[in-house]
C-alpha positions as a LaTeX table, in Angstrom:
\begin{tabular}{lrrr}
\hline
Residue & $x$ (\AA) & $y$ (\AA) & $z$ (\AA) \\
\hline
Unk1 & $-30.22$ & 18.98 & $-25.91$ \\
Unk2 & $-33.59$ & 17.29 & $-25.42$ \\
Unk3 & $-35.64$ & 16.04 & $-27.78$ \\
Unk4 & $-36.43$ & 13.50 & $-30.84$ \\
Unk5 & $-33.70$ & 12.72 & $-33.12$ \\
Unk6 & $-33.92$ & 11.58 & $-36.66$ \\
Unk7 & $-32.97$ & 8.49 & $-37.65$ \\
Unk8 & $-32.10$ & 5.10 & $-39.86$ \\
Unk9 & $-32.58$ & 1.14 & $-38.65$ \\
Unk10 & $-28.13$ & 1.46 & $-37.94$ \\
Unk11 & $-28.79$ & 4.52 & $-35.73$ \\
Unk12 & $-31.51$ & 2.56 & $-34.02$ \\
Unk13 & $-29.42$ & $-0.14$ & $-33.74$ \\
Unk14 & $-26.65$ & 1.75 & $-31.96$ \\
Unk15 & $-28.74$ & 3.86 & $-30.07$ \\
Unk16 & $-30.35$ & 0.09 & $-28.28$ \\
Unk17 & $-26.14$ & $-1.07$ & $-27.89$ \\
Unk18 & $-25.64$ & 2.52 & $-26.16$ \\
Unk19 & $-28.80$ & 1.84 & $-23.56$ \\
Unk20 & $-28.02$ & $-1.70$ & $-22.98$ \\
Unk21 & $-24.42$ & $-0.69$ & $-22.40$ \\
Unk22 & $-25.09$ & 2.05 & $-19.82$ \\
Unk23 & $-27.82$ & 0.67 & $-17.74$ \\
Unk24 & $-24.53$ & $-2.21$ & $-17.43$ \\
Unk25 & $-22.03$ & 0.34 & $-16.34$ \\
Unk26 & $-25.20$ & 1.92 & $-14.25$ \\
Unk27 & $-26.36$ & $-1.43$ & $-12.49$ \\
Unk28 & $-22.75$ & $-2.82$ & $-12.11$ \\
Unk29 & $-21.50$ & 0.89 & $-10.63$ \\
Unk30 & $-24.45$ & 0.68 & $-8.36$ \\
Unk31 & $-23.98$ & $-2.55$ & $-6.96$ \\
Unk32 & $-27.50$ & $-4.14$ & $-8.30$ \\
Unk33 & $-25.67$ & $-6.63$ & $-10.37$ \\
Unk34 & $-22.23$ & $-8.32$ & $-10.13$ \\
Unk35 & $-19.80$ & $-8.12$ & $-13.68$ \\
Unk36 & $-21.04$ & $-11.94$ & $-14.05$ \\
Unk37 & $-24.69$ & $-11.22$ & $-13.83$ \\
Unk38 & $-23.92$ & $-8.37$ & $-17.16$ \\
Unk39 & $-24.88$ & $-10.79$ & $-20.08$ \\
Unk40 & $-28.21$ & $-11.83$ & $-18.58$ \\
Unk41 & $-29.07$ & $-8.51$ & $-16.70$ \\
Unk42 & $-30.62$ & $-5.80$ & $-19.56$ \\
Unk43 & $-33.86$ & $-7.07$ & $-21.46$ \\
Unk44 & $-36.50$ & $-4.98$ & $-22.62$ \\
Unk45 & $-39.09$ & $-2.90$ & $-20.84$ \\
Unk46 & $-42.61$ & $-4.84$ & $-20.04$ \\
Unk47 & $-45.58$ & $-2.15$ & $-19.47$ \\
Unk48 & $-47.15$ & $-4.04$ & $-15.98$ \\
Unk49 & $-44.59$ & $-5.69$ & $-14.72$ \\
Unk50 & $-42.04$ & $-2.67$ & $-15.28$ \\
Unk51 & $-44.66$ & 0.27 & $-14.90$ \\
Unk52 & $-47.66$ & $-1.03$ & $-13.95$ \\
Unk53 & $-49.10$ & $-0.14$ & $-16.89$ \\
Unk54 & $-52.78$ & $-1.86$ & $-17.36$ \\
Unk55 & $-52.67$ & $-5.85$ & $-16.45$ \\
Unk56 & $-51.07$ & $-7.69$ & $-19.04$ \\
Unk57 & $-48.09$ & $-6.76$ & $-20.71$ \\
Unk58 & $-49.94$ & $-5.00$ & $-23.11$ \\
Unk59 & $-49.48$ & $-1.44$ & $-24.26$ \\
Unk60 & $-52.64$ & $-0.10$ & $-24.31$ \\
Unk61 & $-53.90$ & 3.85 & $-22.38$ \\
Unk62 & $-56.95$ & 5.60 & $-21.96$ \\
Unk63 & $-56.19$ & 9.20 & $-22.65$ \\
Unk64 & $-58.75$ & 12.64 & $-22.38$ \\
Unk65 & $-57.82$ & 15.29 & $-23.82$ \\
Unk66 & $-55.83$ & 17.52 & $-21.59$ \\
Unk67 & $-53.39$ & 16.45 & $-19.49$ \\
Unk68 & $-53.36$ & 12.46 & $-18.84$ \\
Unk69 & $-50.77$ & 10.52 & $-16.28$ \\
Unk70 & $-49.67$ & 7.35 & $-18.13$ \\
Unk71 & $-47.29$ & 5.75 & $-15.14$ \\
Unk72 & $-48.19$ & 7.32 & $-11.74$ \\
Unk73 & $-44.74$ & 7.48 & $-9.55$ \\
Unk74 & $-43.81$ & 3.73 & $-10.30$ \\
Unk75 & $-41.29$ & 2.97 & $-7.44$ \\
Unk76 & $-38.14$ & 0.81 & $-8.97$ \\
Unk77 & $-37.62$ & $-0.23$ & $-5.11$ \\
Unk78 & $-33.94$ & $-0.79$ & $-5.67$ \\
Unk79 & $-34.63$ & $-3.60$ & $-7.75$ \\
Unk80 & $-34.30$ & $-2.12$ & $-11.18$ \\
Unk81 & $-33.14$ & 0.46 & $-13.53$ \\
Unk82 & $-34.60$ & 1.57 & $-16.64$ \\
Unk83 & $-34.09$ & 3.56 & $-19.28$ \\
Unk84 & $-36.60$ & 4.72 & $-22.17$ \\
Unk85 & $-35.03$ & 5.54 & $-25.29$ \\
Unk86 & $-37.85$ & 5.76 & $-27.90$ \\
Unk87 & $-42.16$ & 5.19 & $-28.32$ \\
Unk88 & $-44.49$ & 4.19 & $-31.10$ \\
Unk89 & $-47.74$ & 6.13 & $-32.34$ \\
Unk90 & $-49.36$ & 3.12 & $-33.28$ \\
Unk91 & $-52.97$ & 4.03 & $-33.45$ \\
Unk92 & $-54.25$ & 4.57 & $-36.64$ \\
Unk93 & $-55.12$ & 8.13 & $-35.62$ \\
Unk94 & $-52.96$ & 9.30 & $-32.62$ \\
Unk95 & $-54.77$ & 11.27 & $-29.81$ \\
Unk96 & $-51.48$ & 11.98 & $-28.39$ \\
Unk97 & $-49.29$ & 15.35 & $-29.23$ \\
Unk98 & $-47.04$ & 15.56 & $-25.97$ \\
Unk99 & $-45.06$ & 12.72 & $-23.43$ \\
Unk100 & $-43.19$ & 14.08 & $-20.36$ \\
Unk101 & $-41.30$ & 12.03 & $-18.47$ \\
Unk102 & $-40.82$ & 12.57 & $-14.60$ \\
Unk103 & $-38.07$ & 11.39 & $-11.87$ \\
Unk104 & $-40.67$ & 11.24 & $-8.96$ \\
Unk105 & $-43.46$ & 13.43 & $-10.01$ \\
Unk106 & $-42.03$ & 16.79 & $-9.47$ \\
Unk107 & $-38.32$ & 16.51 & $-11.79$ \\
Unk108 & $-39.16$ & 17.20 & $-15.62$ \\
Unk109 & $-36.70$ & 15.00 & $-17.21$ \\
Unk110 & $-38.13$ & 16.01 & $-21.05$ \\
Unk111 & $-41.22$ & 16.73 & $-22.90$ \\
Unk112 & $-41.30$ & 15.93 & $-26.63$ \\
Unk113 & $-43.71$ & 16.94 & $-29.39$ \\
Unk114 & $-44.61$ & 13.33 & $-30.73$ \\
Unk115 & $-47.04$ & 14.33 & $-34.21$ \\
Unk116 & $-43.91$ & 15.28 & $-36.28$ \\
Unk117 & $-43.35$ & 11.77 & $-36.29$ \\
Unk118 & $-46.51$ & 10.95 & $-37.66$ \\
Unk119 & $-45.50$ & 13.42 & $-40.87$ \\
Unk120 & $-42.51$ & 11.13 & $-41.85$ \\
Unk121 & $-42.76$ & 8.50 & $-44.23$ \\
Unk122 & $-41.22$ & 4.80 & $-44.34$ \\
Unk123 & $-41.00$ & 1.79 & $-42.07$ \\
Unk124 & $-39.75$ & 4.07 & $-39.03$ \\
Unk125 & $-42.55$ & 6.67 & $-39.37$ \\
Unk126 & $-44.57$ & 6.04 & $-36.59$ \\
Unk127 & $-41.19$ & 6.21 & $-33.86$ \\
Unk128 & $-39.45$ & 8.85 & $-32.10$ \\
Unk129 & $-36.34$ & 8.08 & $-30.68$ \\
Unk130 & $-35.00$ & 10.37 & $-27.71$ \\
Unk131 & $-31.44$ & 11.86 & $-28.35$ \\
Unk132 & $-31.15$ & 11.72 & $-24.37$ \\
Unk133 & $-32.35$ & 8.39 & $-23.32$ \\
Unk134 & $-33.94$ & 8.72 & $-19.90$ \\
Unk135 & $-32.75$ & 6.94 & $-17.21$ \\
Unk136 & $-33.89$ & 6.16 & $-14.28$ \\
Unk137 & $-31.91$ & 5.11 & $-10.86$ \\
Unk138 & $-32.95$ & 1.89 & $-8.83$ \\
Unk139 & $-34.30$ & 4.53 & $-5.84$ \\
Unk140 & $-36.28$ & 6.46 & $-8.75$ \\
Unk141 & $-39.94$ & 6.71 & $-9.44$ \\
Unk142 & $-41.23$ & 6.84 & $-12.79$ \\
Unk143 & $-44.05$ & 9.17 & $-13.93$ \\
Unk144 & $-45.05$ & 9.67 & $-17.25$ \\
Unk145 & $-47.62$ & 11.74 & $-18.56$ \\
Unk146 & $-49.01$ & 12.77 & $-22.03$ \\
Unk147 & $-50.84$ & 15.68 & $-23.31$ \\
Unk148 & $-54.26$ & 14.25 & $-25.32$ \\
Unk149 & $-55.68$ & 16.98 & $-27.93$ \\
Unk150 & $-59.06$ & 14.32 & $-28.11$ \\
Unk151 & $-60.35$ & 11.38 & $-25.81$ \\
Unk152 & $-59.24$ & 7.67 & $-26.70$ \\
Unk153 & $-60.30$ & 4.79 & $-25.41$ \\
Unk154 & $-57.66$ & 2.57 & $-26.67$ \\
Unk155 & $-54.58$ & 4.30 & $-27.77$ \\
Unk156 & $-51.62$ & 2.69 & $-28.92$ \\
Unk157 & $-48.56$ & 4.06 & $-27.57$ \\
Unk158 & $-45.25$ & 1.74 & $-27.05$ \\
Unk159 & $-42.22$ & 2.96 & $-25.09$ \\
Unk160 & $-38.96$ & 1.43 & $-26.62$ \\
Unk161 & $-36.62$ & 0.74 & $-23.22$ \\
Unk162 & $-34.65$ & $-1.62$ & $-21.15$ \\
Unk163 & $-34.34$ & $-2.68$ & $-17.61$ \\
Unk164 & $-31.55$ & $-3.99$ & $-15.54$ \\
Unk165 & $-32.11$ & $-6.11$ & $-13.03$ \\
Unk166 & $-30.64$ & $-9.30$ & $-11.42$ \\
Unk167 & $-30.92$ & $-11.99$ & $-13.56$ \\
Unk168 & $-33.67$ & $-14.75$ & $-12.31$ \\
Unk169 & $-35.90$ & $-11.46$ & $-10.92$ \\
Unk170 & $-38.05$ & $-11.44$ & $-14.14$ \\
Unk171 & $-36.27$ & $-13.75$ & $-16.87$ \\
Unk172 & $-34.06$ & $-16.96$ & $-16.34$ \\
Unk173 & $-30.49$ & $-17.02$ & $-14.89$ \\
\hline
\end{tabular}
């Protein structure tokens, strides 16, 4: 079932081992890395040079409210995978109350409700984890998009994931 899930820091914890260990199985099955390349192949998602998200690396959107595309049908090229597992609200008042997430822009992968985060308390308050990750192939596109109930200018919205790719691509071999 779709959706946010609950959680402590040891569910976070396994929910990251679970992503890093299927985008292995995922990359390895589809022939984008070798068995050897495994150990150096999953690191975390970068906003530009992942999504193309802004210019530097930094999470940062413009949203109006109403319906606002985030990552516009970001090619992977058969160079990566990725998988999103989890986002921050980390504006001190969120403008954002929906994310969808998109294979191409046409496939609705899942839409979640993101202010009931906002209502819990504690250091994981401001996260919402996915119970289905979402991956996406090496041949996918990725389009997000997020329903704004005001206008922001600079709003603060992080997307926890990885990315498999061959090792030397974007970090060291």
């Amino acid at each position: 079932m779709p959706g946010l899930f609950y959680h402590t820091e040891e569910d976070v914890k396994d929910l990251e081992d679970f992503v890093e260990r299927t985008l292995i199985a995922k990359a390895i099955d589809g022939a984008l890395i070798t068995p050897e390349d495994a150990p150096k192949a999953v690191r975390d998602l970068l906003p530009y040079t992942d999504l193309g998200i802004g210019s530097n690396n930094h999470w940062s959107f413009s949203i109006s409210a109403g319906s606002n595309t985030l990552v516009d049908n970001k090619d992977l090229a058969g160079k990566k995978m990725v998988m999103i597992y989890g986002f921050a609200l980390l504006s001190p008042e969120p403008a954002i109350s929906t994310i969808e997430f998109y294979k191409g822009t046409a496939k609705l992968i899942d839409k979640v409700q993101v202010e009931g985060v906002l209502a819990g308390m504690g250091p994981l308050s401001s996260r919402g984890y996915l119970k289905n990750p979402i991956f996406w192939d090496k041949n996918d596109a990725v389009t997000i998009k997020a329903e704004g109930w005001k206008s922001s200018e600079a709003e603060k919205l992080v997307f926890y994931g990885k990315v498999a790719e061959k090792p030397g691509r974007t970090i060291g071999t």
